[in-house]
C-alpha positions in Angstrom: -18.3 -56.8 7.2 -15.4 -58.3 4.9 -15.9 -62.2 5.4 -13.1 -62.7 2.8 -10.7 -61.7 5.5 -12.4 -64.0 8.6 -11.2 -67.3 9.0 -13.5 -70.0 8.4 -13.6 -70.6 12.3 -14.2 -66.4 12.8 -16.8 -67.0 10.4 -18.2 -70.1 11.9 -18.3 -68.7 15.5 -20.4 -65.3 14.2 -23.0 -67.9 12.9 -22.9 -69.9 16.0 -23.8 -66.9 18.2 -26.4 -65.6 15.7 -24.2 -62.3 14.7 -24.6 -63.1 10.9 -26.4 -65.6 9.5 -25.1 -68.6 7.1 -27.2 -66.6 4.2 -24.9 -63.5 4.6 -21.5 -65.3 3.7 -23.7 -67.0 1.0 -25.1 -64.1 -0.7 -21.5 -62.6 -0.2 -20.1 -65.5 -2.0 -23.3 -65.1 -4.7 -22.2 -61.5 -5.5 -18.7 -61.9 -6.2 -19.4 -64.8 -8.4 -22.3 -62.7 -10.1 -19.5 -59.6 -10.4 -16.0 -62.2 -11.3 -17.4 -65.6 -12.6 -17.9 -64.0 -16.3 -14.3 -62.4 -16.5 -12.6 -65.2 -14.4 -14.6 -68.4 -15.6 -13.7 -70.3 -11.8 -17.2 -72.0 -11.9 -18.3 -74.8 -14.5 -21.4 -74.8 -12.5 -23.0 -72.5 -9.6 -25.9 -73.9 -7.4 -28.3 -70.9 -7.4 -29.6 -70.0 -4.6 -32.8 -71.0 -4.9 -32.0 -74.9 -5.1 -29.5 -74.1 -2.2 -30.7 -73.1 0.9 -28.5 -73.5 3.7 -28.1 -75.8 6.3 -29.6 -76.0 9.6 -27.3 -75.1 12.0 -26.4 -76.9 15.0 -22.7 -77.4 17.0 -20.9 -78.4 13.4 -17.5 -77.6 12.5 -18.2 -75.4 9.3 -22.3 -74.0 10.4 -23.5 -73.1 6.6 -20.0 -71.8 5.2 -19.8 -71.6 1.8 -17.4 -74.8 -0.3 -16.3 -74.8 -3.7 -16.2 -77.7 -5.2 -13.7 -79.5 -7.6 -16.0 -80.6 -10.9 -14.0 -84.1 -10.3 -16.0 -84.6 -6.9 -19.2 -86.4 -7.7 -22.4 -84.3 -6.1 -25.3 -85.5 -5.7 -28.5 -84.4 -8.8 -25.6 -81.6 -10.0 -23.4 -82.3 -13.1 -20.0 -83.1 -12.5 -17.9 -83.0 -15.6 -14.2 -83.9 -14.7 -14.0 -80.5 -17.3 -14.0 -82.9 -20.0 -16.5 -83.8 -23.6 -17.3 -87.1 -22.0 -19.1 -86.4 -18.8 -20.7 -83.1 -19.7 -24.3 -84.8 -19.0 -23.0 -86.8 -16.4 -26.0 -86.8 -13.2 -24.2 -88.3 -10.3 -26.9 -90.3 -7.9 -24.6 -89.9 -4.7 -21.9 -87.8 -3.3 -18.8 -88.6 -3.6 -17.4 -89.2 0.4 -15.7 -86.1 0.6 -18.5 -84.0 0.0 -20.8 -86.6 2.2 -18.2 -85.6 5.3 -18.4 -81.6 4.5 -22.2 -81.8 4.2 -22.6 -83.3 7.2 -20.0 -81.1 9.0 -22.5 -77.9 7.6 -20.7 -76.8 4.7 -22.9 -75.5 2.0 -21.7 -76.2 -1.5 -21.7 -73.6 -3.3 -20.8 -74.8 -6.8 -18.4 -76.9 -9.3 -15.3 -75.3 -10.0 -13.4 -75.2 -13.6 -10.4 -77.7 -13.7 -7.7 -78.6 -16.8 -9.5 -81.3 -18.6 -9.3 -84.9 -16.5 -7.0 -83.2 -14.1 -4.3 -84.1 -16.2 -2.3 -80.3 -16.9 -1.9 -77.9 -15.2 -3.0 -74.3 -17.2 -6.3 -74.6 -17.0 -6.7 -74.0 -20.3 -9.9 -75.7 -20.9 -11.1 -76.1 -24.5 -14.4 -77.0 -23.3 -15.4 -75.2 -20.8 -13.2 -72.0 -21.2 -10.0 -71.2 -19.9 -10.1 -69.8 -16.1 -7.9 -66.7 -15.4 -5.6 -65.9 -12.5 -7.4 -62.8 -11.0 -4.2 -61.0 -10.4 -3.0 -60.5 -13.9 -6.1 -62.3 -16.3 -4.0 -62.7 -18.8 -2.1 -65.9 -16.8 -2.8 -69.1 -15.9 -3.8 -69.4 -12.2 -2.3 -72.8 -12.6 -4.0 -75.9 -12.2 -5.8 -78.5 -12.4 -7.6 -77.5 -9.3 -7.6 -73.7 -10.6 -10.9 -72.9 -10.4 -11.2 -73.7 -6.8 -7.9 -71.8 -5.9 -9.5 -68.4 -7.8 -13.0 -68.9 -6.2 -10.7 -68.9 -2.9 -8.5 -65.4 -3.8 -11.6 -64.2 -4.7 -14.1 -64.4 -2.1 -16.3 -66.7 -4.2 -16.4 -69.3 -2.0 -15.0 -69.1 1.5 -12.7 -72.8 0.7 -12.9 -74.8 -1.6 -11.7 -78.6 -2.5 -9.1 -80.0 -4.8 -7.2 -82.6 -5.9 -3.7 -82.9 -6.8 -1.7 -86.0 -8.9 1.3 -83.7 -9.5 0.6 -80.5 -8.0 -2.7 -79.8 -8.8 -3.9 -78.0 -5.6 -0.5 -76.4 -4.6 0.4 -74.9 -7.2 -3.0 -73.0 -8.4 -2.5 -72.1 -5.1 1.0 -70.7 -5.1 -0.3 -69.1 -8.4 -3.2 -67.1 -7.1 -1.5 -65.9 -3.5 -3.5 -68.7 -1.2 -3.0 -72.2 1.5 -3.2 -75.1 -0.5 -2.6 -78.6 1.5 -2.0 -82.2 -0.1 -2.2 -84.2 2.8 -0.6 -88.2 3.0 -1.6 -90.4 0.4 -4.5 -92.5 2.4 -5.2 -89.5 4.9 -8.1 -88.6 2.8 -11.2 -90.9 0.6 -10.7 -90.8 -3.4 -14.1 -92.8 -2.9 -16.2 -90.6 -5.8 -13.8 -88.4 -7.5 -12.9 -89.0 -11.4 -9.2 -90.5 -10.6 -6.1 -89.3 -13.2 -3.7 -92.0 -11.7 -5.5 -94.5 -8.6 -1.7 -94.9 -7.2 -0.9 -90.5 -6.9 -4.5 -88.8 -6.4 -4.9 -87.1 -3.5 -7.7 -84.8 -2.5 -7.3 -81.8 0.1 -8.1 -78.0 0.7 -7.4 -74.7 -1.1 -8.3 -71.6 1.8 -6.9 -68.4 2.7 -5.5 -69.6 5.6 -3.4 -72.2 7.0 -5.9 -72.8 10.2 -8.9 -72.9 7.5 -6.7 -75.6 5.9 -6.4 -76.7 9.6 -10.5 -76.6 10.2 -11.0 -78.3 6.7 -8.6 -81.7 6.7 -10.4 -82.2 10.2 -13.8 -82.5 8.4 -12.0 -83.8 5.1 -10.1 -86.8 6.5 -11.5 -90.1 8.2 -11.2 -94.2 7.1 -13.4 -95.2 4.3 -13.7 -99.2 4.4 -14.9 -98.8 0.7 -11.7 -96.8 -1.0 -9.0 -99.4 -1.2 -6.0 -96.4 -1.3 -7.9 -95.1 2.3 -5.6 -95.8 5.3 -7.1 -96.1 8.5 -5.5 -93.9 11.2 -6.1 -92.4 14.2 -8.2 -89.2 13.5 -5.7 -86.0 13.3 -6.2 -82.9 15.3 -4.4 -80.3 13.6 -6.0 -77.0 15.1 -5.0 -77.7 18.1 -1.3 -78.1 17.8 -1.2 -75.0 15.1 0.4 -72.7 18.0 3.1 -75.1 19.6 6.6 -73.4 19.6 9.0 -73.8 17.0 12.1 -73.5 18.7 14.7 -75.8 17.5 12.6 -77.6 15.2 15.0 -78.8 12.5 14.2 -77.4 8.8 16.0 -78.6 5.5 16.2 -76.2 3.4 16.2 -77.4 -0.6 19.2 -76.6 -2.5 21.3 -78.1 -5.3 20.7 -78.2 -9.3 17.7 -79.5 -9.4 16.4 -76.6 -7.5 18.6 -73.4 -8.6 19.3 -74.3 -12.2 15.3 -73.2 -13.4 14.0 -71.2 -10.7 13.6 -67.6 -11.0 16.3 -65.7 -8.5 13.4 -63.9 -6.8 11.5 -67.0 -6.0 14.6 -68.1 -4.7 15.5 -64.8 -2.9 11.8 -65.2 -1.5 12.4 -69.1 0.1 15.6 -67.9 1.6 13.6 -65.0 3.2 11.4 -67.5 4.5 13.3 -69.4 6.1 14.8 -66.7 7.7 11.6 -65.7 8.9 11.2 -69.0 10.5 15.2 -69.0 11.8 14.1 -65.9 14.0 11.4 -68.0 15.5 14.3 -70.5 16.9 14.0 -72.9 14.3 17.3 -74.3 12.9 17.6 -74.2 9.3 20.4 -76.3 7.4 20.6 -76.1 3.6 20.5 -79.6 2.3 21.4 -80.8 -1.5 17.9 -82.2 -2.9 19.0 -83.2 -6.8 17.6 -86.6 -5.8 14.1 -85.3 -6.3 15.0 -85.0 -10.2 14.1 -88.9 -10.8 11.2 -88.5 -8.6 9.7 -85.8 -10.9 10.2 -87.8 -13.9 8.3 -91.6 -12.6 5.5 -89.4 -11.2 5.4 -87.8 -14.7 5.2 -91.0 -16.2 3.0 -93.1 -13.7 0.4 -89.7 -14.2 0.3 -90.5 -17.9 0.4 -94.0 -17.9 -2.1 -94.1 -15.2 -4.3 -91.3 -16.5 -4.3 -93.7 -20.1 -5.1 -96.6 -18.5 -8.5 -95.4 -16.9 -9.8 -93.7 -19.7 -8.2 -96.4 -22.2 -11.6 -97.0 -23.9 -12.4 -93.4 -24.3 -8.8 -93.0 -26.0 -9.6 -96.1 -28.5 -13.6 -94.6 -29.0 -13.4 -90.7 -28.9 -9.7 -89.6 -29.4 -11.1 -86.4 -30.8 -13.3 -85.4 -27.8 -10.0 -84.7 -25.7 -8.1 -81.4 -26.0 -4.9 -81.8 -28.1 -2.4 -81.7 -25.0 -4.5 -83.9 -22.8 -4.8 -86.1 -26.0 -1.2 -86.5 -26.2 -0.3 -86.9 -23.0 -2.2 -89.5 -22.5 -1.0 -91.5 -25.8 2.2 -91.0 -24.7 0.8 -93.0 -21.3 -0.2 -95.4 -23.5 2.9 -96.3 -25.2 5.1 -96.8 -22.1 6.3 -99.8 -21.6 5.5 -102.1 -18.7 9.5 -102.5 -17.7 9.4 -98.2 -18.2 7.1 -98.4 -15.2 8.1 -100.8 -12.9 10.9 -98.9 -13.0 9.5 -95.8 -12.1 7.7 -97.8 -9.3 11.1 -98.9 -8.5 12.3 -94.9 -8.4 9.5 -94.7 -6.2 10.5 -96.9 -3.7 14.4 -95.9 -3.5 12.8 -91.9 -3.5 10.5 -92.8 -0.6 13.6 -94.5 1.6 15.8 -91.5 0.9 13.0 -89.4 2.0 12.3 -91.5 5.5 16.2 -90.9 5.8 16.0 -87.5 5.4 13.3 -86.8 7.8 15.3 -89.2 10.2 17.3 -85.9 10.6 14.8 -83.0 10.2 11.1 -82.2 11.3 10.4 -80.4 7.4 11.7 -79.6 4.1 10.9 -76.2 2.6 11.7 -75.1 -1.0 9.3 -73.1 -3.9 6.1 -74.9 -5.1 6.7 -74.0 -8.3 9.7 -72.4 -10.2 8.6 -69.9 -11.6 4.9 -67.5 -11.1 1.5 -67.5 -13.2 2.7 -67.8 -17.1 0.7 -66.0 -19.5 -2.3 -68.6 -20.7 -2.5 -67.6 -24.7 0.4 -69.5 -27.0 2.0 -71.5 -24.1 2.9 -75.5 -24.5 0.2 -77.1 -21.9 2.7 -80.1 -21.9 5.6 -78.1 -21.2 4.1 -76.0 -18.6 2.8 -79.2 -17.0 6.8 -80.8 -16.8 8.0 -76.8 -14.6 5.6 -76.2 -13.1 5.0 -79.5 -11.4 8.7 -79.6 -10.8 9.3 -79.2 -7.2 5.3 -80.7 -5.8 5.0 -83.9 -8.3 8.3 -85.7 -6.2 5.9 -85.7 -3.3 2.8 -86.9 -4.9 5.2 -90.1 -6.1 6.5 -90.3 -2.5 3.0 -89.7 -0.7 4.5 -86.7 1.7 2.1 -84.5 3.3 3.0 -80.8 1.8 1.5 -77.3 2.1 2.0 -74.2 0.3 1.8 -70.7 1.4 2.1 -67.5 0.3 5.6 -66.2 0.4 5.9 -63.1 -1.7 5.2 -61.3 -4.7 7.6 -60.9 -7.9 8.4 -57.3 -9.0 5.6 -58.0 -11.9 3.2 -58.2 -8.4 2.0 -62.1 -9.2 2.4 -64.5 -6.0 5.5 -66.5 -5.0 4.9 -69.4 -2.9 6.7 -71.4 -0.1 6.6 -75.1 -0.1 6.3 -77.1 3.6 6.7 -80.9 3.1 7.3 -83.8 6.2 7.2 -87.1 7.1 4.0 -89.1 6.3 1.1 -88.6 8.9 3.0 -85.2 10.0 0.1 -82.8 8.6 -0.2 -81.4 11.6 3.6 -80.0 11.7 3.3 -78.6 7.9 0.5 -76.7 9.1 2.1 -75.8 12.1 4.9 -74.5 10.5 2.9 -73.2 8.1 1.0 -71.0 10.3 4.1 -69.8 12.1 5.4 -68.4 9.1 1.8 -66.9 8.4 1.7 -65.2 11.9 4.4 -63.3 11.2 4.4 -62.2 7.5 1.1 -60.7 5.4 1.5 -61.9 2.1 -1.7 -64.1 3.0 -3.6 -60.8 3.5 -2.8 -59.5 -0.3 -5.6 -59.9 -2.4 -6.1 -59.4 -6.2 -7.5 -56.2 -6.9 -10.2 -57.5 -9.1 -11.9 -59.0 -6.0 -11.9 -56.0 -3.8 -15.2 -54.8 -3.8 
C-alpha cells in the first residue's frame, strides 16, 4: 500500500480498524529516510526505532502516525538544536506544548528536522548541520526555515510534520517542495517551548500533503496555553468539518498591482490567475484588487524579524559572533543597529497594515496571490540575505499583520519545480483558508505530483 498518498485521516482510520498497524506507516517512514535522508539531509536527528515504539492506540485523532518535528520545538531527552553552534548539546527536560498536544493526540515523533540556522533565512543553507535539498531538483533550495519538515513531507519521510514561520518559513518551503503548508492567527497556536526568532511574528503550524491533513493537524495543534503570554484563548476551531461547505458566491480578492507583478515570474502569475479561475467555476466571485500596500508591510516585518531575532540572542551576538553563519551573523547585527524610533515605526506600519487589512476583508471572504515570487533557486553561490527579502515577499506582510494564510500547490514551471497559491483571511478564519483551500485541491492534482526521488 502507498501511505504517502492516504490522508492522515485514511491512514488513521486503517489503524483504527486494525487493517495496518501504526508500525507499518512507521517502518514506511524509516525506509525512505534510510533511502533520502543522506542525499536530502531533512533530518538533524531521527529517533531510531528502537527508542520509539509507538503509541498505544485508543479513539485519538492521529492513532501512531508518524510527525516530523521542527529542531526549534523542544522534545523531551532528544537534542534540539534551533540548527545552530549554540544548542548543539542542548537536552531539553520537557516538551515543548506543541509536541505535549500531538503526543497525547497519538502522533509518534519521528525525528528533528533541518531548519536555516535560528529560523532566521530562508535557504536552508545550513553551515552547521549541512544544507537540505529540494528533492525535486537537489541542486535548489527547498526554501525555508522550516525546510526540512516540508521535504520529510514531499517525501514520505514523515506523514506531517511541524513548523514555524516568522516570515514565511512554513509556506514557502512548502510552496517550494509541491505541499499544504498553514500559518494559522497569531495566538491560535502555543510558542510555549520553541526557540523564538521574533516573540511578536512566530507562529507555529503544519506542513502535510493535504489541506484536510492540515485540517486534522491545527485541530490537535491549537488550544489556550495560560502559560504563553502571545496564546489567545478562543473557542476551539473545528475545521474538518466545514472543509466541504459550498463556495458559491464567496467573495475572493485577487492580488494585483506593482508590488505583485513587477518581480514575479509570468508563469507563477499565469498559474494564480488559473487558480482563481478554477475557483470562479466553483461560483465563487473573484475581483482583482490593487495590493501595493503590502510593500511597507514586507519591509517592518523585515525589520522587527531582525531586530527581534538580535534582541533574544543579544548575548550570544556580544559572546560568540563567530559561532553564527555569516548571513545569519549579519542579519542579525543589522537587528542590532536599528534604532528604537526605526521600530516603533514599523510597529506603527503594523498597525495602519492590520486596519487596511480588516477593511479589506470587510468586503471579501479571502485574498489569494503566489507565496513566493519566484520557485526553488539553486542553493550553491546565492545571497542568503537576498533570497530571504523575495522570497518572503508576498507571506512576511501576513506574519506582521497576524492573518491566517495557507499555501497550496498550484502548478509546476516549465523547469518542472512547484508553484504555489497563497489563501489568506480575516483573523480566526482558518477554517475558510482551508476551506477554500481544499476546494481548489478537489478539483486540480498538482497535490498528487511527487518528486521522483521519493517514488519508490
Amino acid at each position: 500500500m502507498d501511505y504517502k498518498s492516504l490522508s492522515l485521516t485514511n491512514q488513521r482510520d486503517l489503524v483504527k480498524s486494525s487493517e495496518q498497524s501504526a508500525s507499518d506507516l512507521a517502518s514506511a517512514c524509516y525506509r525512505q529516510i534510510e533511502r533520502l535522508n543522506p542525499t536530502l539531509n531533512a533530518f538533524i536527528t531521527v529517533i531510531p526505532p528502537e527508542q520509539n515504539p509507538p503509541p498505544q492506540s485508543g479513539s485519538v485523532p492521529l492513532q501512531g502516525i508518524p510527525i516530523a518535528v521542527k529542531d526549534l520545538y523542544n522534545t523531551k531527552g532528544i537534542r534540539t538544536t534551533g540548527g545552530s553552534k549554540f544548542f548543539s548539546d542542548n537536552i531539553p527536560a520537557e516538551d515543548a506544548f506543541v509536541v505535549q498536544k500531538i503526543k497525547k493526540a497519538g502522533g509518534q515523533i519521528i525525528g528533528k528536522t533541518n531548519t536555516h540556522e535560528i529560523a532566521l533565512g530562508v535557504t536552508n543553507n545550513n553551515p552547521h548541520f549541512g544544507a537540505c535539498r529540494n528533492p525535486w531538483d537537489i541542486t535548489r533550495t527547498p526554501g525555508g526555515s522550516s525546510g526540512g519538515s516540508a521535504v520529510a513531507v514531499a517525501t514520505g519521510m514523515a506523514m506531517a510534520a511541524i513548523g514555524t514561520d516568522t516570515g514565511g518559513s512554513i509556506r514557502i518551503p512548502a510552496a517550494l517542495c509541491g505541499v499544504v503548508g498553514l500559518k494559522p492567527t497569531y495566538g491560535r497556536v502555543s510558542l510555549r517551548g520553541i526557540l523564538p526568532l521574533s516573540w511578536n511574528l512566530d507562529h507555529a503550524g503544519p506542513i502535510t500533503r493535504k489541506v484536510e491533513d492540515a485540517a486534522l493537524m491545527l485541530q490537535v495543534m491549537g488550544g489556550y496555553d495560560d502559560q504563553d503570554p502571545t496564546c489567545v484563548k478562543t473557542l476551539p476551531g473545528d475545521y474538518s468539518s466545514h472543509l466541504m461547505d459550498s463556495m458559491v458566491e464567496r467573495k475572493i480578492a485577487l492580488a494585483v498591482g506593482n508590488f505583485i507583478e513587477e518581480v514575479t515570474d509570468p508563469e507563477i502569475l499565469e498559474a494564480v490567475r488559473k487558480a482563481a479561475k478554477v475557483l470562479e467555476e466553483q461560483g465563487v466571485i473573484v475581483t482583482e484588487v490593487n495590493m501595493d500596500f503590502l510593500r511597507e508591510a514586507a519591509q517592518a516585518n523585515a525589520l522587527m524579524t531582525q531586530a527581534d531575532g538580535a534582541a533574544f540572542h543579544r548575548e550570544r551576538l556580544k559572546e560568540h559572533p563567530d559561532w553564527f553563519g555569516a548571513d545569519v551573523r549579519q542579519r542579525l547585527e543589522t537587528g542590532s543597529a536599528f534604532s528604537s524610533s526605526e521600530y516603533v515605526l514599523a510597529r506603527r506600519t503594523q498597525a495602519e497594515v492590520r486596519r487596511k487589512c480588516e477593511l479589506m476583508f470587510d468586503q471579501f471572504d479571502m485574498l489569494i496571490l503566489p507565496t513566493t515570487p519566484i520557485a526553488a533557486p539553486v542553493l550553491e553561490g546565492e545571497n542568503a540575505v537576498e533570497r530571504a527579502r523575495q522570497l518572503t515577499r508576498f507571506t512576511s506582510p501576513f506574519n506582521l499583520t497576524g492573518l491566517p494564510a495557507l499555501t497550496v500547490p498550484c502548478g509546476f514551471t516549465q523547469e518542472e519545480l512547484p508553484i504555489g497559491l497563497q489563501i489568506v483571511s480575516r483573523p480566526w478564519n482558518e477554517a475558510g483558508v482551508l476551506r477554500t483551500g481544499y476546494a481548489y485541491q478537489q478539483s486540480t492534482t498538482w497535490h498528487k505530483m511527487k518528486p521522483k526521488i521519493a517514488s519508490s
